[in-house]
Each structure stands twice: as structure tokens, then as C-alpha cells.
N, C-alpha and C positions, 0 to 999 in steps of 0.2 A: 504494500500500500504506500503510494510517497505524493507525491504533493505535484498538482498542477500549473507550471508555469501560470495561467489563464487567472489562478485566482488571487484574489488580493487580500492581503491579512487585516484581519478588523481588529478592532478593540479589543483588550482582555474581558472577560466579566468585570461588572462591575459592581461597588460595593454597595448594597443595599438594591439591587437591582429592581424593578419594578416585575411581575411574575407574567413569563408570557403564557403560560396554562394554570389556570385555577380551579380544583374541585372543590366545592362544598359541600360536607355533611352528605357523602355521595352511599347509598346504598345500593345493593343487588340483591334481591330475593329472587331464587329458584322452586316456588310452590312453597313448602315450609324450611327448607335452607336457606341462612344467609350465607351468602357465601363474599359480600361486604357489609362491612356496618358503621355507617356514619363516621366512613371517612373524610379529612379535609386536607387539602395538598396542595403546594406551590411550585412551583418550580420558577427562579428567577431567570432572564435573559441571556442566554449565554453561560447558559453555567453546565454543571455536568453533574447528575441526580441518577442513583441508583435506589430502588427499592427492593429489599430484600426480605427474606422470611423461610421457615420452612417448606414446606411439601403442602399443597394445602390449604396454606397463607390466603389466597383471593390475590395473589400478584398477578396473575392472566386474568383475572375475570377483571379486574381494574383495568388492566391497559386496554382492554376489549370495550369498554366502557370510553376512555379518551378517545379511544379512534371510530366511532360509532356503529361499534358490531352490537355491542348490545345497548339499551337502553337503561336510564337508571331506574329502581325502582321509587327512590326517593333524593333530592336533592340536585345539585345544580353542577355543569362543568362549562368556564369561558376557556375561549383561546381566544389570544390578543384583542383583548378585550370585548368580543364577540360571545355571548351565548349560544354553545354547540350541543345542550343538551340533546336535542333532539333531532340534530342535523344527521342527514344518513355519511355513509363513511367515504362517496364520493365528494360530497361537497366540504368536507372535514381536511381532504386531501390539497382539492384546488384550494383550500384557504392558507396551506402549508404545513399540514401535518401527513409525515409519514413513518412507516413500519417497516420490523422483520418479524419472522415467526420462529417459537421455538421450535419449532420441527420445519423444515426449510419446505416452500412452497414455490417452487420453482413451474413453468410449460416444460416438461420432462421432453418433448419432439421438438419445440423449438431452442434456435440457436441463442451464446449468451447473449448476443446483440439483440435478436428478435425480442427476449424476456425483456429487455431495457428499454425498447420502446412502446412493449406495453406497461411501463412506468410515466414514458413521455407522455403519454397520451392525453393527460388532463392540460398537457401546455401547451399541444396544437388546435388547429381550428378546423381542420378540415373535418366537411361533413358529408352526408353521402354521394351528394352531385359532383362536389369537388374531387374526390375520393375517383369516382367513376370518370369522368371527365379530364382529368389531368388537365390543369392549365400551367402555365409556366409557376404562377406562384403555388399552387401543390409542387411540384416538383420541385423547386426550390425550396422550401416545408420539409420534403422528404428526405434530400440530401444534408439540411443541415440536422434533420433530428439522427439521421444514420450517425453522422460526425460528431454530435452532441453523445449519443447511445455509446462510443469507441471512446469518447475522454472519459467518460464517469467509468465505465470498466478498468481504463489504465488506473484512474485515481485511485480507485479503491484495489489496485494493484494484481488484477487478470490479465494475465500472459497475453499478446495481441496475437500468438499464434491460435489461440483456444479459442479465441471471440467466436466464431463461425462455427465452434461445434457445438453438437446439441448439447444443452445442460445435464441431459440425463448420464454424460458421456466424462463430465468433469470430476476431479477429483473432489473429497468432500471439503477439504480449505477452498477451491476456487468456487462452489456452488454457496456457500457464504458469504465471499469476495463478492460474488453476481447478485448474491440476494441483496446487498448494500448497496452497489452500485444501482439497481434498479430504484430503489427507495430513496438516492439520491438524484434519478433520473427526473423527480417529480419539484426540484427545487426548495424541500422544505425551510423552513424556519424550526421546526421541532423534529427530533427523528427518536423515535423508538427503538431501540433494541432487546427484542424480549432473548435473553439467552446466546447471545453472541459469539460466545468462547464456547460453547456446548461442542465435544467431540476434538476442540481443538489441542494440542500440546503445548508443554509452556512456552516456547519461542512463538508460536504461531497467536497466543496470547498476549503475550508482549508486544508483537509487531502491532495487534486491532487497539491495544490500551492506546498507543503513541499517534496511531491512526484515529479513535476517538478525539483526543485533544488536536490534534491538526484540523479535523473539522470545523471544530468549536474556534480556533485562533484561527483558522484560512476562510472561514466561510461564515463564522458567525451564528453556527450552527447549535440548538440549544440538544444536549442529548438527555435522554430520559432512558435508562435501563434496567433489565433486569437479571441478576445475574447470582449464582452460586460460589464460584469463583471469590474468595473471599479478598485473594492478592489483587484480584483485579477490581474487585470493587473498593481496597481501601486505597489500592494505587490510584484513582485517577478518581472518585468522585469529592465533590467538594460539598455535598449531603447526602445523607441516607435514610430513608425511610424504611422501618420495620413492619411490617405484619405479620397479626398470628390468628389465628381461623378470623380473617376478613378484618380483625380491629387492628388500627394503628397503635403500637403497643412502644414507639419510637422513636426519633427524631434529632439529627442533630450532625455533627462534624466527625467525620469517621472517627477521631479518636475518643469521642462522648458515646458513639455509638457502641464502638466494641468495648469496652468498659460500665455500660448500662445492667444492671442485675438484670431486668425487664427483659432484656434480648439474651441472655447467656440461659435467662430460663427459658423463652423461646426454642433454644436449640438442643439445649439439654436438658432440661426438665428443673424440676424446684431441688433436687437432693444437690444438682451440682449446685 
């Protein structure tokens, strides 16, 4: 993963940042599961936020909740200052939020470039006439989202020989490379990583920590993750949120975090 001449380095985070995604008092009920419970949560501008917990925890059923796969059953979520409760997960996307999944969800027949332009797809304009029809400006559209779809692959550091083969075909470091770059391909402002380093080795984890903050310093990019990986979540975030069956049981600067009684019985139970 390394860095694109193209992009231009923005501000650090800043202090006391204003929060560009806000949930309040957000819950999920599944019939008689909670599986959240009046949680509230910020994340500042630019910053880099991981949420962690056990097995269990309501950390997927939360992020599924920011990105509007499911709905809340109580309580409210803005982005940039916009109320998305209730927005579906397309229009969630064009506003500047996007995702990875913990278990990689790749077009297993199409190529890494093809999978990246079904990431473009909310930044172009062509619609079906145009689509059918080719006029010079579709085709000019097309050429430049091909070339856009090949710089977010290099960024996120996919071999330029692999672009052209099918995903199904990549190893599994370069089909998480692709999963990022496609989630990049949408231009966020906020980007998700549910599980990131999942399956990876510790170089290969090291390499996405360094490539997280490149983001955030070259692009301005605010990250939001979730991860098990304990080196990698004290290494690189600058907060951490706790859950434990769905309740926020935590909060604070990785070194208040891993020092909290509250979280050490989380993961170990009350005798430790």
C-alpha cells in the first residue's frame, strides 16, 4: 500500500475536532434481542476510532446501523451534520460514507478493476440512454473512471499485473487490498473497516496500520474500525470504544482503555 503522487496531504486531526458521524442513544432490537442498547458515539474529523469488544459485543450490528443496512430501532444517527437515520445505504454512500466487510465480499467473475468500478459508480452520471448510446462524453466518463478504478488499486497497493484478473483468482492479502480500494473508489469522507487485518500476518498488518494513517494524513480521510487485533488497535487509534452484549461499557485513549476494570472484565470475566 504507498501513497499517490495525485494526493495532497491535509491537516492532522485536530484538537477538539467537531464529530463528523454522531449516534445517539442508538438501539437494535431483533424480536426480543437486543443486540444494541442505547448506545451514543462520536467520532471527530479526521481522527482514527476503533470499536472493540468480544464475540457478541453488537460491533457488526452497529456498523450495519451507520451504513444503513439496518434501521434503528430507537434513537438517532447524523453524518456531517445531516440526519441518516433513515437514509437507505445508497444514499449514505453518495453523501461519503463507505465500507469493508468482515468476511470479504468481492464479484468473485469479475476483474479487480471491474469490482472498483462498481465502487465508482455512485460518482458517475451516466444513465441508460447514455450508457446505450455512447456519446463522446460517456466515453470520456468511461476512460477516466477505468484510470481512476487503476490509481485506487495501486494506492491501496495491488500489483498492476493482477488488476485484470478475476478476484476470485487473487490471493487473500490482495482481495482485501481490492476490497479497500473499491471503498475508496466511492471518495469517502468516512471509511469503515469492519475486521481488516482478519487472516492477515503481522507484516501484512503492519503494512494496513501505516496505510490507515496515510489515509487519514493524505486524504483527510476519517477511519472508523473494527478490529481484534489488539497491537493494531492500540497502535494506530487515537479512541476506543468498548462493547459488551450491545452496551457501551467504555471509552477513552487506548491507554485509559486497556487499563479500564470495565473492559478487562469484558474479556475475561469478573474473577480476572
Amino acid at each position: 500500500m504507498e501513497a499517490s503522487s495525485a494526493a495532497q496531504p491535509s491537516a492532522p486531526p485536530r484538537e477538539g475536532a467537531a464529530p463528523i458521524l454522531e449516534a445517539t442513544s442508538v438501539s437494535k432490537i431483533f424480536g426480543g434481542l437486543v443486540a444494541v442498547d442505547d448506545v451514543s458515539f462520536a467520532i471527530p474529523e479526521r481522527s482514527i476510532v476503533s470499536i472493540i469488544g468480544p464475540n457478541g459485543a453488537g460491533k457488526t450490528t452497529f456498523f450495519n446501523m451507520l451504513t444503513g443496512l439496518y434501521k434503528p430501532t430507537f434513537g438517532s444517527i447524523a453524518f456531517d451534520s445531516t440526519d441518516i437515520t433513515s437514509a437507505r445505504p445508497d444514499q449514505i454512500v453518495k453523501m461519503g460514507v463507505a465500507r469493508t466487510f468482515q468476511n470479504i465480499r468481492l464479484f468473485a467473475t469479475m476483474s479487480a478493476v471491474e469490482n472498483v468500478l462498481v465502487g465508482l459508480h455512485s460518482r458517475t452520471s451516466a444513465g441508460v440512454w447514455r450508457s446505450i448510446l455512447k456519446p463522446p462524453s460517456q466515453r470520456r466518463e468511461e476512460r477516466e473512471a477505468h484510470e481512476k478504478a487503476r490509481e485506487r488499486l495501486r494506492y491501496a497497493g495491488v500489483r498492476e499485473q493482477v488488476c485484470d484478473e478475476l478476484s476470485v483468482s487473487l490471493s487473500y492479502g490482495d482481495q482485501r487490498r481490492l476490497e479497500v480500494a473499491r471503498a475508496l473508489a466511492s471518495d469517502p469522507k468516512l471509511l469503515l473497516l469492519d475486521e481488516p487485518t482478519a487472516g492477515m500476518n503481522p507484516a501484512e498488518s503492519a503494512r494496513l496500520t501505516d496505510f490507515m494513517r496515510q489515509l487519514r494524513d493524505e486524504r483527510g480521510i476519517t477511519i472508523l474500525l473494527i478490529e481484534h487485533d489488539m497491537k493494531v488497535v492500540m497502535g494506530v487509534s487515537e479512541r476506543i470504544t468498548v462493547l459488551d452484549h450491545g452496551e457501551k461499557v467504555a471509552e477513552g485513549s487506548p491507554e485509559e482503555v486497556r487499563n479500564d476494570p470495565r473492559v478487562i472484565e469484558a474479556y475475561l470475566g469478573k474473577q480476572a
